[in-house]
C-alpha positions in Angstrom: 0.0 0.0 0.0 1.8 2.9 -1.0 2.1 5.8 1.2 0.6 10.0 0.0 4.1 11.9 0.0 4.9 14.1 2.5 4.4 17.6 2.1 6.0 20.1 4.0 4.7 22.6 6.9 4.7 25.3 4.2 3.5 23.7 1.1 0.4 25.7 1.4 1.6 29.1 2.2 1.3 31.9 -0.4 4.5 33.8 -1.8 5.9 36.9 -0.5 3.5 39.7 -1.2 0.8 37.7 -2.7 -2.6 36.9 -1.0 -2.6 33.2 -1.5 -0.8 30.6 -3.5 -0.7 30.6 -7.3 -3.3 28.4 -8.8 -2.4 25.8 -11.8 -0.7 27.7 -14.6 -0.2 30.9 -13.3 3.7 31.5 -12.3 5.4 34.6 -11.4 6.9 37.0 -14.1 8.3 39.5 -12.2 8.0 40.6 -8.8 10.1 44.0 -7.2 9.9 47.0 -5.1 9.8 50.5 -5.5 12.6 52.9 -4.5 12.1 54.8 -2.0 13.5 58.0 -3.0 11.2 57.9 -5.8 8.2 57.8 -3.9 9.5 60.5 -1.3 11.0 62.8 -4.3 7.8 62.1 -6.6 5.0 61.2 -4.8 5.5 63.0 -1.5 7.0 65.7 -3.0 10.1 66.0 -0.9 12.3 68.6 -2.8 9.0 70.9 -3.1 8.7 70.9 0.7 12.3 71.5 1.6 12.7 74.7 -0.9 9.0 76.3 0.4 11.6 76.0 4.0 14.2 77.5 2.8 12.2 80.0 1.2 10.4 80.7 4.2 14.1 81.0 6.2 15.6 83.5 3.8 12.4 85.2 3.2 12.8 86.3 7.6 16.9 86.1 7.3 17.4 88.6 4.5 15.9 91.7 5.9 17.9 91.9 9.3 21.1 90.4 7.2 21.2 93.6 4.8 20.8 95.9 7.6 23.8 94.7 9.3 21.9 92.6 12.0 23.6 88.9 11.4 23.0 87.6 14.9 19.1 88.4 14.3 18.9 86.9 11.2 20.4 83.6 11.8 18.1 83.7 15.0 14.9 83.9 12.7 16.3 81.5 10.1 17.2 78.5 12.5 13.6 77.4 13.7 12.3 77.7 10.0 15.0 75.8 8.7 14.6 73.4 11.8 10.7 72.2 11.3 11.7 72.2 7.4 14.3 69.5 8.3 12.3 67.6 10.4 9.8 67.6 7.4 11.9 66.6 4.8 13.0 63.6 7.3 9.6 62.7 7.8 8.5 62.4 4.1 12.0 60.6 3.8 11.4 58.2 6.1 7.7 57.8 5.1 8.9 56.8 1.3 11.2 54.1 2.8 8.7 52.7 4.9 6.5 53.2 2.0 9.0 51.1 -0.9 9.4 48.5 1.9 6.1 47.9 3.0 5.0 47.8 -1.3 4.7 44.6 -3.0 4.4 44.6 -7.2 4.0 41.1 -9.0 3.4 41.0 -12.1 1.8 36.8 -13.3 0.9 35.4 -16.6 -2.2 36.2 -15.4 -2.5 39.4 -13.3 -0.8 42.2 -11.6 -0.9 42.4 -7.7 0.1 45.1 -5.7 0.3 44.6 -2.2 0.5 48.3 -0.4 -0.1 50.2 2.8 1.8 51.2 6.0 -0.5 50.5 8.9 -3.1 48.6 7.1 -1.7 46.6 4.3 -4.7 45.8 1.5 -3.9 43.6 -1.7 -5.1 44.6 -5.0 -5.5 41.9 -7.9 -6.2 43.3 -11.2 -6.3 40.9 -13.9 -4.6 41.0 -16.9 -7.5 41.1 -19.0 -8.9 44.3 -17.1 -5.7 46.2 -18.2 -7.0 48.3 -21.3 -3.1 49.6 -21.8 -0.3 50.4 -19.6 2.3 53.1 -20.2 5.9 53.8 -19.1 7.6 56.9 -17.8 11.2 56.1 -17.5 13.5 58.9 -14.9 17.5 59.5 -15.6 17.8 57.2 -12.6 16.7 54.4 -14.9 13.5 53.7 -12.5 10.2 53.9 -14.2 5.9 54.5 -13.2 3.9 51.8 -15.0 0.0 53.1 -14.8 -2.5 50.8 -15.9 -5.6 51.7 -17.8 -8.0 49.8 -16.5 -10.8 49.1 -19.0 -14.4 51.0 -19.1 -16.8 50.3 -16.0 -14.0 49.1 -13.5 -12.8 51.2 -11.0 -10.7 51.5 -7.7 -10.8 54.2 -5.2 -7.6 57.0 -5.7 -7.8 57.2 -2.1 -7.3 53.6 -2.1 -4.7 53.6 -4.5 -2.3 56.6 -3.4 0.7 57.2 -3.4 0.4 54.3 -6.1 -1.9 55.9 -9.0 -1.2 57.7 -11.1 -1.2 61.6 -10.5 -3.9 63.5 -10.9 -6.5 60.5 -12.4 -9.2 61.2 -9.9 -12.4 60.5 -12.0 -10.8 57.7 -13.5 -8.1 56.2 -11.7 -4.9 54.2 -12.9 -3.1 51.9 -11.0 0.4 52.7 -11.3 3.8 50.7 -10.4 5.6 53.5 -9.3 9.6 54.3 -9.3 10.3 50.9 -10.7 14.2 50.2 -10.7 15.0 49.1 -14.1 12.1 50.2 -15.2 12.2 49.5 -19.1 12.9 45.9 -18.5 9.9 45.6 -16.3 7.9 47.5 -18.5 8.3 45.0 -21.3 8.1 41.9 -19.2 4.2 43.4 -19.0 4.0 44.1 -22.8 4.7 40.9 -23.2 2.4 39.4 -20.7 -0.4 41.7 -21.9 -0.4 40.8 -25.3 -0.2 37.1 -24.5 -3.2 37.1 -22.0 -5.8 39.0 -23.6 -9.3 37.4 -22.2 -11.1 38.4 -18.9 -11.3 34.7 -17.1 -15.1 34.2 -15.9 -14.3 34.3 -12.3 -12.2 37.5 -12.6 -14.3 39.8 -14.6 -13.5 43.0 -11.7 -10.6 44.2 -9.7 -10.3 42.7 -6.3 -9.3 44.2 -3.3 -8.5 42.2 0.3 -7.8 43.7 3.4 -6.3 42.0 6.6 -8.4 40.7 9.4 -7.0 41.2 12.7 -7.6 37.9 14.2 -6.3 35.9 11.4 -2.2 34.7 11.8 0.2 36.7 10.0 1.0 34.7 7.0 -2.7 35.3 6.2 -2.8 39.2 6.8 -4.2 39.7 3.3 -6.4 37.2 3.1 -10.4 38.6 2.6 
C-alpha cells in the first residue's frame, strides 16, 4: 500500500507579497519593489517641501542680514529651517517605509500590488482588465507603470495613493511606481499583456483584500 508523499509545513503558504498561492498555470513573471526615494521625491513631494523651508528661512533672514543685524537673522532663520528639516526627514522616512512595506508582482495572469503602512490591503487586477499600460522612465533608470484599467471598473484614488497615477481622480490608474530598471519591467508586461488577452469568468472586476486582525500573519491579506 503505497504511502501519500509528505508535504511540507509550508506547502500551502502563499509567496511573499501575494494573497494566497498561485493556482495551476499561473507563475510569477516578475515581482520588485519600489525605490524609496522615488516615492519621497515624486509622490510625496520631498524637494518641493524642503525649498518652500528654505524659502520661508531666507524670506525672515534677509531683511535683518542687509541691515547689518547677522545675529538676528540667523536667530529667525534656524527654527524655519529646523521644522523644514524635520519635514523633509519625515516624508523621507515615510517613502522608505512606503517602498518596503510595497509589493508589485506581475503573473501570466495578473498584476498584484500589495501596499499600505499600517493597514496593508492587496489589490489583484487581472490581466484582461488592463486596457493599456504606459511607461515613464527617470535618468535614474526607474520607471511609473500606470495601468488603464478598461471601461466600467474602478478602484478608489484614495485607495490607491501614493500608487496611481497623478492627478486620475475620476478615472483612476493603477500605477507601479519608481520601478528600478524600469524599461525591463515595462516589457516583461508588454509581453504578458499581449499574451493574455481574455477576462477569465471568475475574474471579470478588480479585487481588493484587506487583513483581518484575528487571522495569523502569514494570512494578513487574506479577505
Amino acid at each position: 500500500m503505497s504511502r501519500a508523499p509528505h508535504l511540507p509545513a509550508n506547502a500551502f503558504d502563499a509567496p511573499p507579497g501575494l494573497p494566497a498561492p498561485l493556482p495551476p498555470g499561473e507563475h510569477i513573471l516578475w515581482q520588485g519593489r519600489p525605490c524609496g526615494f522615488g516615492i519621497a521625491f515624486r509622490a510625496l513631494h520631498l524637494r518641493p517641501v524642503g525649498l518652500w523651508f528654505v524659502g520661508l528661512a531666507l524670506w525672515a533672514a534677509i531683511p535683518p542680514a542687509l541691515a547689518g543685524r547677522g545675529i538676528e537673522a540667523v536667530t529667525l532663520a534656524l527654527p524655519t529651517l529646523a521644522i523644514g528639516t524635520g519635514a523633509v526627514l519625515l516624508l523621507g522616512l515615510l517613502g522608505w517605509l512606503s517602498a518596503r512595506t510595497t509589493t508589485y508582482t506581475i503573473t501570466n495572469r495578473r498584476v498584484v500590488m500589495r501596499v499600505g503602512i499600517a493597514l496593508p490591503m492587496t489589490l489583484n487586477l487581472p490581466l484582461g482588465l488592463v486596457e493599456a499600460a504606459d511607461c515613464r522612465v527617470y535618468p535614474d533608470g526607474s520607471a511609473d507603470l500606470p495601468l488603464r484599467l478598461a471601461s466600467g471598473n474602478r478602484v478608489a484614488y484614495l485607495h490607491l495613493w501614493p500608487h496611481a497615477r497623478p492627478w486620475r481622480v475620476t478615472r483612476p490608474e493603477p500605477m507601479l511606481r519608481s520601478i528600478p530598471r524600469g524599461g525591463e519591467v515595462a516589457q516583461i508586461l508588454a509581453r504578458a499583456l499581449l499574451a493574455q488577452r481574455e477576462v477569465p469568468e471568475e475574474a471579470a472586476a478588480p479585487v481588493i483584500l484587506r487583513p483581518r486582525a484575528a487571522r495569523p500573519a502569514r494570512l494578513a491579506t487574506a479577505s
